[in-house]
ROTOR-121110 format. One record per residue (C-alpha): x, z, y. Coordinates in Angstrom, 3 decimals. Example, Ala and Ser with C-alpha at 12.3 -4.5 7.8 and 13.67 -1.06 7.14 Angstrom:
BEGIN
@east->12.300&up->7.800&north->-4.500
@east->13.670&up->7.140&north->-1.060
This chain:
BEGIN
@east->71.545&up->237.480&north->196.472
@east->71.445&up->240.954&north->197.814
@east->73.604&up->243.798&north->196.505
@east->71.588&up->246.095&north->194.564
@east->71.627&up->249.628&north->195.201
@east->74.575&up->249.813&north->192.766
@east->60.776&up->253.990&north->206.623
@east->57.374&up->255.512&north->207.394
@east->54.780&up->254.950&north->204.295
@east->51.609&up->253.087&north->204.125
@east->48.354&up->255.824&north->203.994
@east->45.124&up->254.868&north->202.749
@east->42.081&up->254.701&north->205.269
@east->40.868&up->258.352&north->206.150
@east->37.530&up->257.257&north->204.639
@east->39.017&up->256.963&north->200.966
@east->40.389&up->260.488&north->200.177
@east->40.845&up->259.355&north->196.294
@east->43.601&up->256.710&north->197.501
@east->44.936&up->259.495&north->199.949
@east->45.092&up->261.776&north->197.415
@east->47.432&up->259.463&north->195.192
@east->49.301&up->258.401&north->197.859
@east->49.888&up->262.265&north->199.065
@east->50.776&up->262.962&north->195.249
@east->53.642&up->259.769&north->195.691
@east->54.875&up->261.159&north->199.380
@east->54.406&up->265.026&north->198.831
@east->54.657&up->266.079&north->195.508
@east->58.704&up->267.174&north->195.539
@east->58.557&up->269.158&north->198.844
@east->55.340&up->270.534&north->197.507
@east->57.112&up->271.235&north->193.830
@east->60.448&up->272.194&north->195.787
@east->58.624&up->275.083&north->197.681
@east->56.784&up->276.535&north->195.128
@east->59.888&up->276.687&north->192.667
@east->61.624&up->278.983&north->195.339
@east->58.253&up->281.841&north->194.922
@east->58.047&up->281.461&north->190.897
@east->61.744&up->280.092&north->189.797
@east->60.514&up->277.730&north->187.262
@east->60.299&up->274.034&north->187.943
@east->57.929&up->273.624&north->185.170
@east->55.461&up->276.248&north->186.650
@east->55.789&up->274.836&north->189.988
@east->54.982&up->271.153&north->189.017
@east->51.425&up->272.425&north->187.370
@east->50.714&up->274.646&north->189.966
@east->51.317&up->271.289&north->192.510
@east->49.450&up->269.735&north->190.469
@east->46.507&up->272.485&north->190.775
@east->46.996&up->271.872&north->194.478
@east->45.857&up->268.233&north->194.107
@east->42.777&up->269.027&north->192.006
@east->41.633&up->271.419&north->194.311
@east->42.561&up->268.052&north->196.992
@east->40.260&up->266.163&north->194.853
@east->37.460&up->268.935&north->194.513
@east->37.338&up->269.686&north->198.367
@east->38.938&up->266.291&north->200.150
@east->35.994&up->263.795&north->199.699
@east->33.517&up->266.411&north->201.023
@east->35.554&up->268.383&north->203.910
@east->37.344&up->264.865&north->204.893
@east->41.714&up->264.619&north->204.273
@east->42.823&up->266.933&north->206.361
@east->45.498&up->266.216&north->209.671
@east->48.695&up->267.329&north->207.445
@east->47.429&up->266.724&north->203.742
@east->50.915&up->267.669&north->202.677
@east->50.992&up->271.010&north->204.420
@east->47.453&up->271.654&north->202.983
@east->48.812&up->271.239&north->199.496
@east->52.059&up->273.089&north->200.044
@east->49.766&up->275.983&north->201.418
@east->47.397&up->275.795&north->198.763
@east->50.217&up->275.658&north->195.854
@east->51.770&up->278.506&north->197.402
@east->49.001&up->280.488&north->197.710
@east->48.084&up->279.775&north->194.055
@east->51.930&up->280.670&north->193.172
@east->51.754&up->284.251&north->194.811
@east->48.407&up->284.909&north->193.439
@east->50.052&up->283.559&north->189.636
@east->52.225&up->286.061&north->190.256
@east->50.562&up->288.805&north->190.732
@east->48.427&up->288.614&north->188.342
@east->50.823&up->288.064&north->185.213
@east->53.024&up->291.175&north->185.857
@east->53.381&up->294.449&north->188.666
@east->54.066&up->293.050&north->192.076
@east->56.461&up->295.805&north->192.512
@east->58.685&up->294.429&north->189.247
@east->57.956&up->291.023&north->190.288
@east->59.261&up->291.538&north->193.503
@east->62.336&up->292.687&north->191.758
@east->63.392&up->289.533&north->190.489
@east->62.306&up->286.861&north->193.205
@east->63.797&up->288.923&north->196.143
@east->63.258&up->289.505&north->199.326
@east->61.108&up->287.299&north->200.513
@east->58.135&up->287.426&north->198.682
@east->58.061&up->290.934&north->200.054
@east->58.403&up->290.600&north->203.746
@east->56.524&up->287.414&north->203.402
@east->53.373&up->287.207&north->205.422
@east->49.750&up->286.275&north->203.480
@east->49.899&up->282.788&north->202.539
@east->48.189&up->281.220&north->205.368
@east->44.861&up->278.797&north->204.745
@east->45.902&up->275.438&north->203.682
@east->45.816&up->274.118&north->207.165
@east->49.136&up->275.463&north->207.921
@east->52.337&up->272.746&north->209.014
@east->55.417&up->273.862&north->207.394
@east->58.918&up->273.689&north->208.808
@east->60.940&up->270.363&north->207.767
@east->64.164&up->272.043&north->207.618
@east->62.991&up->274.686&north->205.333
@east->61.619&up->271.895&north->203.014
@east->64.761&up->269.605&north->202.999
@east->66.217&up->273.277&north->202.230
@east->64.374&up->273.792&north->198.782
@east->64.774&up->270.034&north->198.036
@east->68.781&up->270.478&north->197.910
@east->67.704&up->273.905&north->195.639
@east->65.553&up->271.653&north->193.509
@east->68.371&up->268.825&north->192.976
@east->70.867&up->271.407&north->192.459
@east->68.749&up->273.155&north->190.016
@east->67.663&up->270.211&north->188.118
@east->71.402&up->269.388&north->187.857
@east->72.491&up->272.293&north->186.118
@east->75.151&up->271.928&north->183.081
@east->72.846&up->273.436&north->180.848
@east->71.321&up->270.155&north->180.499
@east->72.091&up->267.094&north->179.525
@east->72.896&up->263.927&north->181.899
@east->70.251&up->261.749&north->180.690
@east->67.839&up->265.111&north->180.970
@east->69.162&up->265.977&north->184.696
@east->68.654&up->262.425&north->185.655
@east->65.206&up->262.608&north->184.042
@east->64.032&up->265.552&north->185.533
@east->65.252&up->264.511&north->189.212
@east->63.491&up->261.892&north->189.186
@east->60.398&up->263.253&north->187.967
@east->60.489&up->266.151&north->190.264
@east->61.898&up->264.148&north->193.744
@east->61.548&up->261.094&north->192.859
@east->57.775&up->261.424&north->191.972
@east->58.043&up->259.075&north->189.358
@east->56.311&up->258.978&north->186.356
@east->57.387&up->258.983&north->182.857
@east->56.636&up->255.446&north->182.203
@east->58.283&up->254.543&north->185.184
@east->61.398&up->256.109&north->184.306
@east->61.493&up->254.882&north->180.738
@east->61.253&up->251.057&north->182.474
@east->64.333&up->252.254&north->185.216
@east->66.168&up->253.377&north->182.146
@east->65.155&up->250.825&north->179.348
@east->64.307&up->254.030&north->177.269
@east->60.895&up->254.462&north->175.065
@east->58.397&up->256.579&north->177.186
@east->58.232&up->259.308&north->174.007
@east->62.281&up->260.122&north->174.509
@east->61.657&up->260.523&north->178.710
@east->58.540&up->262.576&north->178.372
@east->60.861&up->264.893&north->175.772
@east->63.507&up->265.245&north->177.819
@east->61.494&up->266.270&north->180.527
@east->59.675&up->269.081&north->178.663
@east->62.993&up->270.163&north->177.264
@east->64.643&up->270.320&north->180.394
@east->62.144&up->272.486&north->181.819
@east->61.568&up->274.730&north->179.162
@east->65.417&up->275.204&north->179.171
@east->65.688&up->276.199&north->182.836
@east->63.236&up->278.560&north->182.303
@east->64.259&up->280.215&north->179.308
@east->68.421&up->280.659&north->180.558
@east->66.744&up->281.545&north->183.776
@east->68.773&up->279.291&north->185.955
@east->68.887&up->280.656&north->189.376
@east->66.969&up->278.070&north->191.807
@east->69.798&up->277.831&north->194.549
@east->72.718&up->275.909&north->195.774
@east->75.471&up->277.038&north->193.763
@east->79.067&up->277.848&north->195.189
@east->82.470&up->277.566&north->194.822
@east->83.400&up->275.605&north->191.095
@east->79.569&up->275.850&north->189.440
@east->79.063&up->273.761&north->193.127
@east->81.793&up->271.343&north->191.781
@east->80.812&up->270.988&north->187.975
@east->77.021&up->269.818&north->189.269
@east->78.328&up->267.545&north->192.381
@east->78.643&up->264.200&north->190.153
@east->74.921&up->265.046&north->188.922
@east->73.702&up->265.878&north->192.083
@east->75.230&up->262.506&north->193.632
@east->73.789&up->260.450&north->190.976
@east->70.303&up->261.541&north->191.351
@east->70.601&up->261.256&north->195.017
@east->71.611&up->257.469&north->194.901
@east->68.547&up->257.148&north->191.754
@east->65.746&up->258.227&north->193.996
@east->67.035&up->256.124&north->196.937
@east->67.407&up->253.249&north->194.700
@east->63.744&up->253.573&north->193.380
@east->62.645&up->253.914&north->196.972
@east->64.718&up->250.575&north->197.655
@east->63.755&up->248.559&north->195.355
@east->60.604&up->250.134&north->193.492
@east->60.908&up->249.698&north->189.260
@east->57.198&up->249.419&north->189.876
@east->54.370&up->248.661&north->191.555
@east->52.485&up->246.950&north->194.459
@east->55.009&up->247.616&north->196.799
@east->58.844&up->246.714&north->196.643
@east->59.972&up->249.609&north->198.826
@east->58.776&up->253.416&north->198.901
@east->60.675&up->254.071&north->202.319
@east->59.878&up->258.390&north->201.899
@east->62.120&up->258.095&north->198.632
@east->64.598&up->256.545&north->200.835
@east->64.659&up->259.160&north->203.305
@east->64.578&up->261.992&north->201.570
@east->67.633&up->260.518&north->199.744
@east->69.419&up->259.965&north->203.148
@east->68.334&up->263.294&north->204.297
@east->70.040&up->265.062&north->200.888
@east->72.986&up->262.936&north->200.911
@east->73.535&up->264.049&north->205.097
@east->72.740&up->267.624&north->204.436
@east->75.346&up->267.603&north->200.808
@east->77.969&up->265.997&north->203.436
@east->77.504&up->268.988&north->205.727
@east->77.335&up->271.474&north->202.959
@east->80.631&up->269.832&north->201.243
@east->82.781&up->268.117&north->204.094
@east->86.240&up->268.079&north->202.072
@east->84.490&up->266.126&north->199.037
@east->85.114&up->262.314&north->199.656
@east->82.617&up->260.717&north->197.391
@east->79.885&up->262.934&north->198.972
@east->80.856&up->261.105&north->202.527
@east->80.808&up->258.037&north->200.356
@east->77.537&up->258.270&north->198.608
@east->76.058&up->259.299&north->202.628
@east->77.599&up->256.047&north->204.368
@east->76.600&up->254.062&north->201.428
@east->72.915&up->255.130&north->202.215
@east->73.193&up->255.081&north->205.681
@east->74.456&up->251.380&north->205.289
@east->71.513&up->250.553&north->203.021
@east->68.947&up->252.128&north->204.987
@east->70.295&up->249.873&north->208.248
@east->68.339&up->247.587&north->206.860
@east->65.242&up->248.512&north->204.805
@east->63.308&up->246.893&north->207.195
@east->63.763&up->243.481&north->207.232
@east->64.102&up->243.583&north->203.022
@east->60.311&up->242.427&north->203.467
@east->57.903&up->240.778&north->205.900
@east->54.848&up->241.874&north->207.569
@east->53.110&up->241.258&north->204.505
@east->55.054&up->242.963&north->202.360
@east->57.087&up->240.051&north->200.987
@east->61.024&up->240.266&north->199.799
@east->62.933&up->238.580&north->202.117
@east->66.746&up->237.632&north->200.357
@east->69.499&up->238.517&north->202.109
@east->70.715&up->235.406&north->203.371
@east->67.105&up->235.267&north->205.514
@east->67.340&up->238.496&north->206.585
@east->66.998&up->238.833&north->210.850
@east->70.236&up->241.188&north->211.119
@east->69.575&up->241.493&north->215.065
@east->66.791&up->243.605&north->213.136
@east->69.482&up->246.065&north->211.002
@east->69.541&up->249.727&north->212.560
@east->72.742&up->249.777&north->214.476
@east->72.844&up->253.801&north->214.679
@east->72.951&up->253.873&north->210.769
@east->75.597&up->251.513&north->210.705
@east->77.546&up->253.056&north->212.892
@east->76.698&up->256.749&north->210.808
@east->77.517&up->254.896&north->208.033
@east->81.266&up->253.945&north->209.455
@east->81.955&up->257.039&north->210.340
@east->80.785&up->258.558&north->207.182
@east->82.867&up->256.016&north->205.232
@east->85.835&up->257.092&north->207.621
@east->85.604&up->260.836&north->206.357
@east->85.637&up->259.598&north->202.943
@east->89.015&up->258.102&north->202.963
@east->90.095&up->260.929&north->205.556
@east->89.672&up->263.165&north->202.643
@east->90.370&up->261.580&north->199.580
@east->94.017&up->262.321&north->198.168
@east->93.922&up->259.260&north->195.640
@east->91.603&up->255.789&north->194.708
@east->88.736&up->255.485&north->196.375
@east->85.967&up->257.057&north->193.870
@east->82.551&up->254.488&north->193.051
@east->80.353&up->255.619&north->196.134
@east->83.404&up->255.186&north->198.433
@east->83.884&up->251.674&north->197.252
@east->80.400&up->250.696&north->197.147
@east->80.203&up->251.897&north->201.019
@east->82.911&up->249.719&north->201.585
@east->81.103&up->246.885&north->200.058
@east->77.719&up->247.676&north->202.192
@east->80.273&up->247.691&north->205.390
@east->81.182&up->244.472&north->204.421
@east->77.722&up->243.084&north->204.779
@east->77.147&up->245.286&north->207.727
@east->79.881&up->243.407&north->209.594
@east->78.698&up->240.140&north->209.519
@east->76.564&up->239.219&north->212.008
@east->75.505&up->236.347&north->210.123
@east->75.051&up->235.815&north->206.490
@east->78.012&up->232.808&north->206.718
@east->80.455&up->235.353&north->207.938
@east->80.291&up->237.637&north->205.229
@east->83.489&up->238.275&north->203.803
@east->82.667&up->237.366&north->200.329
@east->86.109&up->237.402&north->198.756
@east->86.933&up->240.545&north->199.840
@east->83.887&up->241.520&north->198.426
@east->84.568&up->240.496&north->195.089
@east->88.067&up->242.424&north->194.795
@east->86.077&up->245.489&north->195.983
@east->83.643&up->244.801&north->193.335
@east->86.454&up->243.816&north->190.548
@east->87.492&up->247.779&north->191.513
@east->84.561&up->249.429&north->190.694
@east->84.548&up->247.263&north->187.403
@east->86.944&up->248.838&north->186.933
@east->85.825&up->253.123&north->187.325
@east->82.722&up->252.582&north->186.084
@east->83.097&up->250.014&north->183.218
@east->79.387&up->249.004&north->184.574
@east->77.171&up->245.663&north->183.299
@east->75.449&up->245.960&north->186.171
@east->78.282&up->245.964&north->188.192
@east->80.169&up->243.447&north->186.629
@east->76.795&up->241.279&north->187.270
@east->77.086&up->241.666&north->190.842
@east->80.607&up->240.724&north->191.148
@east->79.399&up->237.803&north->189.755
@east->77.426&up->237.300&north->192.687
@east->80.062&up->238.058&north->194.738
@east->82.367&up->235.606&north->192.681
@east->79.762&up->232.646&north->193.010
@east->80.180&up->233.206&north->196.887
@east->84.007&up->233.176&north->197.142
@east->84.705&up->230.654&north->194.515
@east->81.540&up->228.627&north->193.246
@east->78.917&up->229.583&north->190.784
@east->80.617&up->227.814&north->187.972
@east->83.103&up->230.546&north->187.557
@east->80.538&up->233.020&north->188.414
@east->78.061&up->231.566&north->185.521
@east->80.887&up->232.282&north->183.238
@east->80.542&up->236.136&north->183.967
@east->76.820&up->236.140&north->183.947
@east->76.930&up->234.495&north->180.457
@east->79.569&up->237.251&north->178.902
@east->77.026&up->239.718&north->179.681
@east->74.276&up->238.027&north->177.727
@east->75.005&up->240.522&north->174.721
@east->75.258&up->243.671&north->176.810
@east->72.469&up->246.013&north->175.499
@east->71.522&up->247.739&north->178.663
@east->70.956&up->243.833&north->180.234
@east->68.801&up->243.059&north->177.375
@east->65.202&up->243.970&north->179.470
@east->66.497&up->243.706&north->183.061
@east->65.244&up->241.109&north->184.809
@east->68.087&up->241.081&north->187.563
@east->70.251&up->239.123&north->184.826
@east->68.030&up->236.130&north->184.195
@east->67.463&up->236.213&north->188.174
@east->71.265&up->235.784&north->189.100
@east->71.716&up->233.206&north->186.498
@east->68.905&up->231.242&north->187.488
@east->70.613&up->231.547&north->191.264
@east->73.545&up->229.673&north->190.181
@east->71.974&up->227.441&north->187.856
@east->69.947&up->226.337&north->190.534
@east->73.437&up->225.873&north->192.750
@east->74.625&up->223.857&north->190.200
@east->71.459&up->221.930&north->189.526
@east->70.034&up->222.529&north->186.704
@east->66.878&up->222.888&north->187.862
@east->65.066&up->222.664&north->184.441
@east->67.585&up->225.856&north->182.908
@east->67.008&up->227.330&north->185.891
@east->63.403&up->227.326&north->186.379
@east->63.490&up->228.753&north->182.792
@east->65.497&up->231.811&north->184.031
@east->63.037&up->232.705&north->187.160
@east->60.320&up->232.576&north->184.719
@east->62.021&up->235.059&north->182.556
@east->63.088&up->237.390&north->185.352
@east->59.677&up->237.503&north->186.618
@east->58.031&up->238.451&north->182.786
@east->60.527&up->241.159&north->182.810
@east->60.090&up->242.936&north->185.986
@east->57.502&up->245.511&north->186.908
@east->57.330&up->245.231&north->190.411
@east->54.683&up->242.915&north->191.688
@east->56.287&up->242.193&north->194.668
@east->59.743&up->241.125&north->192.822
@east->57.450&up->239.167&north->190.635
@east->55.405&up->236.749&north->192.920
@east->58.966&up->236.104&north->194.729
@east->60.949&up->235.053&north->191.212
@east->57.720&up->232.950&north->189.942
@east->57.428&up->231.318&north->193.516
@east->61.545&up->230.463&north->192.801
@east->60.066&up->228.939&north->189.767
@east->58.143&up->226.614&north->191.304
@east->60.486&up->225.813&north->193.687
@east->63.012&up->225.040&north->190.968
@east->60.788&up->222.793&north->189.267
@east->59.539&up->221.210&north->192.712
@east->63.493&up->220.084&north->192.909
@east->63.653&up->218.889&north->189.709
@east->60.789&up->217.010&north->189.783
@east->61.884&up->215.275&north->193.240
């Protein structure tokens, strides 16, 4: 079993705008959102008038063709909807007052043909994360929000990532938003301790999106490699921005371990491929070796226990050492794993030290964790749970029990991908059994 997070994207045919458009919406939507919250300062405002952008994709797309850069033509055309918003609903010279200098000594928004400058764009994302993060809201609403806004996830998707009802997501997300925008939360990276009081937020988010791009809650596909990056690219620029914080080098080499090896997670066709199968001649070297030196700063600057990102870098290093899946240092593993237990008081964690455990000393005493988490409300609905147990089940043969457990793991995941692969385990279970 892999360790769960504890690129380039697939575009539509030219010829089928309507898929490009969705896929745009999926790919662009935060840097899109993220620029136009730095013209209006409301995240709310900004996501409709993104949205407004891709209806005026739909209107014009099918009949002037998807243009070279549709997410520069979107971030144009939101803008330029954003400055015209704006002067409309009050004086330009009052709103110029409040949304600075640049709106002032900002050129006419250009037509939306225009290619934008990355650097700017990964600027406004760390605005947007930081602003969505604010204390002013709750966790479960910051997490929410994030997700919604640079994640590009829907609500339904984030109810199933958080084993919520729908109803409470979608209210947390209005609330949230209507809350920035009433306190008037600056849209900016915050300094000195407000910078502090949002970093365990800001980190959390960071590892959600690039967890949803790593192993999608939902959908055709299991990965959604632009979530990945632009989680990478947050958690490099936060380490740059913050270089005496150790769990910020921790969350980046964490990543940059994880990403190593995004590519070989499937095949050509888009089919998981476990971990033990995995062509590691294939794993990105250059992250790897970002990812040791990132996990080097962290304990350069930590003055006490390694913090939950730090240690689950340290596990991903273990992995990344092995050059085959044999040599993987399994029981060291497992204590890193029984230390994390330990900060985060986790079920999730707990369940992959129990595949850690099943490695170093035999799924029996690994079944015996697995099965004291059978209770645990936030395992009830995740499909991860009857997966592992099935694992060792199957190591222990019983195939029938077993077979059972894929079947359940594959009812309760939304990810088609996930699900062919535990219903083909299934089979396979039964095929033994049957032999």
């Amino acid at each position: 079993m892999e360790q769960q997070p504890t690129t380039g994207a697939r575009v539509p045919p030219r010829d089928d705008p309507r898929a490009a458009i969705e896929t745009v919406f999926r790919l662009e939507s935060p840097r899109v959102i993220a620029a136009v919250a730095r013209v209006v300062r409301d995240v709310g405002l900004a996501e409709e008038l993104a949205q407004d952008a891709l209806v005026a994709a739909l209107e014009r797309w099918p009949h002037d063709g998807v243009p070279d850069n549709p997410g520069a033509w979107l971030t144009a055309t939101a803008k330029h909807r954003a400055v015209d918003l704006v002067r409309r609903r009050e004086t330009y010279a009052r709103k110029l007052a409040e949304i600075g200098r640049d709106l002032e000594t900002a050129a006419p928004p250009p037509e939306p043909t225009a290619s934008y400058d990355p650097d700017d764009i990964d600027d406004d994302l760390l605005r947007l994360v930081f602003t969505a993060c604010h204390p002013v809201l709750s966790a479960e609403a910051r997490i929410a929000l994030t997700l919604r806004l640079l994640g590009g996830l829907t609500t339904a998707e984030i109810a199933r990532a958080f084993l919520v009802p729908e109803p409470t997501v979608a209210q947390r997300i209005v609330r949230a938003k209507r809350t920035l925008a009433t306190r008037n939360i600056a849209f900016e990276v915050p300094n000195g301790p407000d910078r502090e009081a949002r970093l365990g937020s800001v980190l959390d988010v960071i590892y959600l999106i690039f967890n949803e791009g790593y192993a999608a809650t939902a959908g055709d596909d299991l990965l959604r490699p632009a979530l990945c990056e632009d989680a990478l690219r947050l958690a490099r620029q936060l380490a740059a921005l913050m270089p005496k914080e150790p769990e910020v080098h921790g969350l980046a080499a964490l990543l940059e371990f994880q990403a190593s090896r995004t590519s070989t997670r499937t095949d050509p066709d888009g089919v998981p491929v476990l971990l033990q199968d995995q062509n590691r001649r294939r794993w990105n070297r250059m992250l790897i070796a970002r990812g040791v030196a990132a996990l080097s700063r962290a304990g350069a600057t930590a003055t006490g226990a390694p913090g939950p990102y730090a240690l689950q870098a340290a596990i991903a290093a273990c992995h990344a050492h092995a050059y085959t899946y044999e040599e993987t240092d399994w029981p060291t593993i497992a204590t890193l794993y029984g230390l994390l237990v330990a900060r985060t008081r986790s079920a999730v964690v707990e369940l992959n030290r129990a595949v850690a455990v099943s490695m170093a000393e035999g799924p029996a005493p690994a079944l015996e964790i697995v099965d004291a988490l059978a209770g645990e409300p936030a395992l009830r609905d995740y499909h991860l749970l009857p997966s592992v147990r099935g694992d060792l089940l199957l190591r222990l043969g019983r195939t029938a029990e077993a077979r059972t457990e894929f079947a359940r793991a594959a009812a309760l995941t939304a990810n088609e991908r996930e699900r062919e692969l535990l219903l083909r385990r299934a089979e396979q279970a039964g095929d033994r059994g049957d032999a």
